[in-house]
Residue, then its C-alpha position, 0 to 999 in steps of 0.5 A: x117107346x118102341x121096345x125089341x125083345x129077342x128071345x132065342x130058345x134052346x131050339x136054336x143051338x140044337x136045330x142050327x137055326x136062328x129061330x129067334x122071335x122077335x116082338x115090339x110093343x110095351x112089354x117093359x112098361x106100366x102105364x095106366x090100365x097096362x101090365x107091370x113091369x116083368x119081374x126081374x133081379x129086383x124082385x128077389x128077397x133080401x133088403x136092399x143094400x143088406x147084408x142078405x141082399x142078393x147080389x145081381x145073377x145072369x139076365x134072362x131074357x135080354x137083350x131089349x132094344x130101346x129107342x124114342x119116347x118113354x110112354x107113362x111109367x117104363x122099367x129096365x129090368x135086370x132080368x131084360x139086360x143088356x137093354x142096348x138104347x140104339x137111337x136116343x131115348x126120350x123121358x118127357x111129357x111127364x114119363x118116368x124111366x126107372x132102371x132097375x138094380x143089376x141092369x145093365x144099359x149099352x148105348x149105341x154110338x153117340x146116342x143119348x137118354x134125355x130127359x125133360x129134352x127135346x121141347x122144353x120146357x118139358x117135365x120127365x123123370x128118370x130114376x136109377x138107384x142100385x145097391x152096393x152089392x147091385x149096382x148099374x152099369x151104362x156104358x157104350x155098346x161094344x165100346x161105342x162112344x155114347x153121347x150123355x145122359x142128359x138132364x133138362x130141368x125141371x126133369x130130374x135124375x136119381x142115381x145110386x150107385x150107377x157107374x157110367x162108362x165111355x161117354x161124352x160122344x155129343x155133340x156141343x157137350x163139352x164131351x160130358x158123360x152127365x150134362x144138366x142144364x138148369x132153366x136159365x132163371x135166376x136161383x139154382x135149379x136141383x135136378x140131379x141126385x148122386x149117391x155112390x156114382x162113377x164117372x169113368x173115362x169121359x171123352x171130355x169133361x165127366x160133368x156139366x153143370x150148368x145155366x143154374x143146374x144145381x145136385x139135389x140136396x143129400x147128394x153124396x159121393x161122385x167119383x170122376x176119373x179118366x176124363x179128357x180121353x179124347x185127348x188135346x181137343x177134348x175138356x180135360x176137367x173131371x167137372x164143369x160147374x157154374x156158380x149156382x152149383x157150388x154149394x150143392x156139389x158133392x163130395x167124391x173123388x176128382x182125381x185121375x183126369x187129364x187136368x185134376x182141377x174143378x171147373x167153376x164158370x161164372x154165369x152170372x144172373x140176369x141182373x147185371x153183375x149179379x153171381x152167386x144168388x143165393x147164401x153158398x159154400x165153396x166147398x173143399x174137394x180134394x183139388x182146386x177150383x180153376x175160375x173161369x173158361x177164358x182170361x178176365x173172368x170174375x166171380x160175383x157174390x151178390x146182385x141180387x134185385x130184391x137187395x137181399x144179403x148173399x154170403x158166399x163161404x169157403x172152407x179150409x183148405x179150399x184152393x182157388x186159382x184165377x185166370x190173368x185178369x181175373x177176380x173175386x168180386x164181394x158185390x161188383x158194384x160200387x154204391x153207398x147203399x150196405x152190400x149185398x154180398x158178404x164173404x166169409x172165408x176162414x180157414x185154419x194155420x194147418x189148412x189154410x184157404x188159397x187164392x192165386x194164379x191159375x198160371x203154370x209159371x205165376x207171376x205177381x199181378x197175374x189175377x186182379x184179386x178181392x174186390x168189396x163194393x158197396x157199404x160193407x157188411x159186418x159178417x166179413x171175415x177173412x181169415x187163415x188165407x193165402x193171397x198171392x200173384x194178385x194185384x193185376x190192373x183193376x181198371x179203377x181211379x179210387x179215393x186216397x190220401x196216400x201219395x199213389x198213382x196207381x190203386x190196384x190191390x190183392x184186396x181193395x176196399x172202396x167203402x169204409x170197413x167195420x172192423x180189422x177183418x183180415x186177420x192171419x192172412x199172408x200176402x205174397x207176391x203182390x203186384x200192387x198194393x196188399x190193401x188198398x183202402x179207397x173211400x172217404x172214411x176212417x182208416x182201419x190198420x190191418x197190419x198186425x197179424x197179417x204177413x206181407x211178403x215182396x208186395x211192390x206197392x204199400x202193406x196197405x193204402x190210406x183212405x180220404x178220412x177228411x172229404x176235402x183235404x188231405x195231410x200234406x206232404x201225402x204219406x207214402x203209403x198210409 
């Protein structure tokens, strides 16, 4: 990469003369064979992130200029601050960029640091880890709109205590200041490790977690705010993720944006219905979970090919809203064979889980609700939840016995359940059934413990317990 650095000496102030030198070259780089890194704010002594740790001192040699590829193994170094990335920077073909404590980085309008980007697939790393008391700092140059820091797997990002500022100025970014893309294979791919990083007024979105990108294991921390600044065009969420980056996604602060909800945009796999691949947890967050871009979007648990069970769980407390038309689906498909999808939602009288309508103005059967196809597992459990606004048309003809027509449920259930696994749970709001149960198979009575509340159809349906007949008169419900 081609690297400018200018020195300006004490000459220049007494003489009136800009007597500036100015060099190119690797002068911030060790490569093979090549020299270290100039030593900088990092080198002084004190344990990192200590009580005797330094804290960061005026830079001394700066400002570097960067542009282009990174060649082999390149340092920021505080002591070369401001480093300004005038045209995209480029980490690939396996280089490492690592960016000092203390350094600060200004980019020029709508420029990038990509890794393992552009020619994928590709490999590059990046790795900027501060200290509390030596933070990092990368924001636009004299407030220009900076595009992102964007991360290709299987390149990979390391980021500690970084604060990142006025980005999202790319194009076909959703205006995100962090924007990872996984490689479109099924599974989650961890490309990107957060520890006490800031995410501050994004022209869109803070982040973009996408095509199976997932955070690093240990990942911790992420504080998003301001996002949605380039106003009523722009992505107003803190974060945009899929469902492969749900059980990895971090804990933090999502508030202070333009719409405080988290994004969560069903992928899918490469299997048709297939969703969340591998065993996962919705984690509470603060604020809730908006499912889907656009109206109709489900989120699938299970589908994997090899059959393998997935279990999908969610916290207490956890808030999930559906867009009309939308839904949760414990496995799509509807098949004799046991599930590949488990659910496990369990919360608690004082920190209840809550699945409604993402509407300003809900409205009963605003959001399909919770389907289970498939033999069912005996992991289920639901429990402590709040369903409400559900029962929205389900485009489904189910077995019953009951004396219906239509079989739309806030729960529907097109196998035989093992057991009463609903328990505590209030239905509220309900545009058709609470429970449907449609399948040949034993009935299974969830009505004690569970609260129905100005739910239109039946508390619960009956099933076709006898393949061939049904009571006649047909009971009203169950």
């Amino acid at each position: 990469m081609k690297t400018f650095r200018r020195v300006c000496g004490l000459a220049a102030a007494l003489t009136l003369l800009a007597a500036c030198e100015s060099s190119s070259g690797e002068g911030t780089s060790s490569g093979p064979g090549g020299p270290g890194p100039t030593p900088g704010n990092g080198e002084q002594p004190g344990e990192p992130g200590g009580p005797d740790e330094p804290a960061c001192v005026a830079p001394t040699s700066g400002p570097t200029i960067h542009q282009g590829d990174v060649e082999g193994d390149e340092v920021w170094t505080a002591a070369g601050s401001p480093h300004v990335v005038a045209y995209d920077v480029r980490v690939r073909n396996g280089a490492k960029l690592t960016i000092e404590p203390c350094a600060d980085v200004q980019l020029a309008k709508k420029a990038h640091i990509q890794i393992a980007f552009p020619g994928t697939p590709n490999t590059g790393a990046l790795v900027a880890e501060g200290t509390a008391k030596r933070p990092i700092k990368i924001h636009g140059q004299e407030g220009a709109r900076w595009a992102s820091l964007y991360v290709h797997a299987p390149g990979t990002a390391r980021l500690a205590h970084v604060t990142f500022e006025g980005g999202g100025g790319g194009d076909f970014e959703d205006g995100a200041t962090l924007h990872a893309l996984g490689d479109g294979v099924d599974g989650s791919d961890p490309i990107v490790f957060v520890d006490n990083v800031t995410i501050e007024g994004s022209f869109g979105t803070g982040a973009w977690i996408h095509r199976g990108a997932s955070f690093i294991k240990g990942s911790k921390d992420l504080t998003i705010a301001g996002s949605g600044a380039g106003g009523a065009s722009a992505s107003p969420y803190p974060i945009e993720i899929s469902e492969h980056a749900l059980d990895s996604l971090p804990n933090g602060r999502f508030t202070g944006n333009a719409d405080d909800r988290i994004l969560l945009d069903p992928e899918g796999g490469q299997t048709a219905g297939s969703g969340i691949l591998e065993d996962a947890t919705i984690h509470e967050r603060g604020v809730p979970y908006l499912v889907g871009r656009s109206n109709g979007a489900r989120l699938n648990v299970g589908g994997r090919p090899d059959g393998k069970l997935v279990t999908a769980t969610i916290e207490p407390g956890v808030v999930m809203q559906f867009r009309a038309g939308g839904g949760l689906n414990v496995q799509h498909f509807t098949t004799e064979e046991p599930s590949t999808a488990a659910l496990r939602a369990i919360g608690t009288a004082a920190k209840p889980i809550v699945l409604t309508s993402a509407k300003a103005a809900p409205a009963a059967g605003d959001w399909r609700g919770v389907w289970f196809g498939g033999a069912l597992q005996p992991t289920n459990a639901i429990e402590h939840v709040r369903i409400e606004y559900a029962g929205g048309d389900c485009g489904c003809i189910l077995l019953t016995c009951s004396n219906i027509t239509e079989h739309e449920g806030a729960i529907i259930f097109t196998a035989p359940p093992p057991a009463a696994f609903v328990k505590n749970t209030t239905f509220f709001d309900i545009a058709g059934h609470a429970i449907t149960e449609g399948y040949d198979g034993g009935f299974v009575d969830f009505r004690p413990t569970n609260v129905f509340e100005s739910v239109a159809g039946c508390e619960q349906t009956r099933p076709r317990e006898n393949p061939t007949t049904c009571p006649a008169p047909r009971p009203a419900c169950d």
